[in-house]
N, C-alpha and C positions, 0 to 999 in steps of 0.2 A: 772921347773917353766915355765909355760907358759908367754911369752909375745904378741902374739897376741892379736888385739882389736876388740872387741864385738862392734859391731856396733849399736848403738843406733835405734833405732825404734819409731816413734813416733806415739800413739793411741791419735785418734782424740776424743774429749770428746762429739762431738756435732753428727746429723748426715750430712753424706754427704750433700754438695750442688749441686742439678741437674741444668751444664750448658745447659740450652737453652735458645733461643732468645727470646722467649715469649712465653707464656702460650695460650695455644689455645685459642679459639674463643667463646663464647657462641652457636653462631651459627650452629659453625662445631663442636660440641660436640653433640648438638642434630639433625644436621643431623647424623650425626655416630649411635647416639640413633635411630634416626626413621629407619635407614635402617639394624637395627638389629632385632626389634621391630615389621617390617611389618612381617619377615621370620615366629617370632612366632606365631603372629596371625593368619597368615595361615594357619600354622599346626593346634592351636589351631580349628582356623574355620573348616576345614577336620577333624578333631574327630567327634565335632559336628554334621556335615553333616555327619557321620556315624551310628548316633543317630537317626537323622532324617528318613534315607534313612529304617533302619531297621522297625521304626516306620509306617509308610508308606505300607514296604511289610507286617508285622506283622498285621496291622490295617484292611488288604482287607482280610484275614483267621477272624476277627473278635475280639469283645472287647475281650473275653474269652485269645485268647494267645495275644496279647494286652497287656493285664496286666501283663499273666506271662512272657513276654518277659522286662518289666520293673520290674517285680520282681528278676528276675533272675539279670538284669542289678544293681540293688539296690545291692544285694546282692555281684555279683562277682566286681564290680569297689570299692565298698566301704572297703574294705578288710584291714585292718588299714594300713599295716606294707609296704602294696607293694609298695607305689610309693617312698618309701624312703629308700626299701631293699639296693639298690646298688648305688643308688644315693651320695655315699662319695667318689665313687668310680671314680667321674668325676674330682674333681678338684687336685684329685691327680693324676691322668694321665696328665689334661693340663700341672700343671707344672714341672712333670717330662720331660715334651716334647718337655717344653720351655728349662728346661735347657740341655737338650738334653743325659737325662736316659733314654736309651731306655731298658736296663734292666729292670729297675721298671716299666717301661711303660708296659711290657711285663709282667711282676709278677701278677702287678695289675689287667692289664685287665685280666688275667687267672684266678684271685682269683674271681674276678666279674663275671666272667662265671661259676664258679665252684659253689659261692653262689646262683646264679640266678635258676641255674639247681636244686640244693637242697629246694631253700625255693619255688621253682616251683612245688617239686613235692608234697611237704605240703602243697600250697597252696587250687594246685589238688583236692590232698584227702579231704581238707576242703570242697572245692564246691561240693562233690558226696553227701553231710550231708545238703543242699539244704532243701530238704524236710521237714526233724525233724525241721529243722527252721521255716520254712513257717508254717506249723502247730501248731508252739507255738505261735505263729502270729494272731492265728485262721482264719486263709483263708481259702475259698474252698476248699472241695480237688482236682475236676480238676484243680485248680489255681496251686495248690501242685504240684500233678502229671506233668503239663505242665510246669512250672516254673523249676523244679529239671532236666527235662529231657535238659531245656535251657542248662542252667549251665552246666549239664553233659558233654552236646558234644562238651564246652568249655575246661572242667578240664584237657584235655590232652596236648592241647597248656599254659596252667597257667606261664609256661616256657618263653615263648616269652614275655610276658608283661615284667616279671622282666628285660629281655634284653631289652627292649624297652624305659627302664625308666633311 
């Protein structure tokens, strides 16, 4: 027979209370907000201006590829699945990183290159099918032609965006 004593334990019914002296600021919450906020806008902004800038070289060759450079653009940015392929794949690295899995951090981001790389190269082959689209569309056919060839000499990079996201 055992006489040792099992030491009691006690589970708190409530949840923890966080000591700190006082609860931030309104202020310095949104500065924290605004100096997070500017970083993306500027990315934001720099896509944009990458829109532009093509628009721009695209427009001096003439309306003709003009359009099919916005058709192409219609077609390859709108693509349902891309901007949210890998996108799960963010907040389960933060907090593995926080709590300091660097195994899972290493999993994950492998699994996200491994997916990116595969649903890139679907993507791919989707964009080379340009064409048959644009024509059920009933566009010109140089708009076709010039439009598919866009996308084309995109379809091989389709890879990068999904890393990019």
């Amino acid at each position: 027979m055992c006489t040792r004593k099992v030491p009691r334990v006690r589970i708190p019914l409530s949840p923890p209370q966080w000591k700190s002296a006082r609860s931030p600021s309104l202020a310095r919450e949104l500065r924290t907000l605004g100096g997070l906020q500017r970083r993306l806008v500027a990315a934001q902004v720099g896509l944009m201006t990458l829109g532009v800038v093509e628009a721009a070289i695209a427009g001096r060759a003439g309306t003709g590829v003009l359009a099919a450079c916005r058709w192409g653009n219609a077609l390859d940015a709108r693509t349902g699945w891309r901007p949210w392929a890998c996108a799960g794949a963010h907040p389960i690295i933060s907090q593995g990183y926080g709590a300091g899995d660097t195994r899972g951090v290493a999993l994950t981001f492998q699994r996200g290159l491994v997916l990116s790389l595969l649903l890139g190269a679907l993507l791919g082959v989707a964009w080379l099918f340009t064409a048959p689209v644009l024509r059920l569309a009933g566009q010109d056919p140089k708009l076709v032609a010039d439009g598919a060839r866009f996308v084309a000499v995109q379809a091989p990079t389709a890879f990068g965006l999904l890393l990019s996201r």
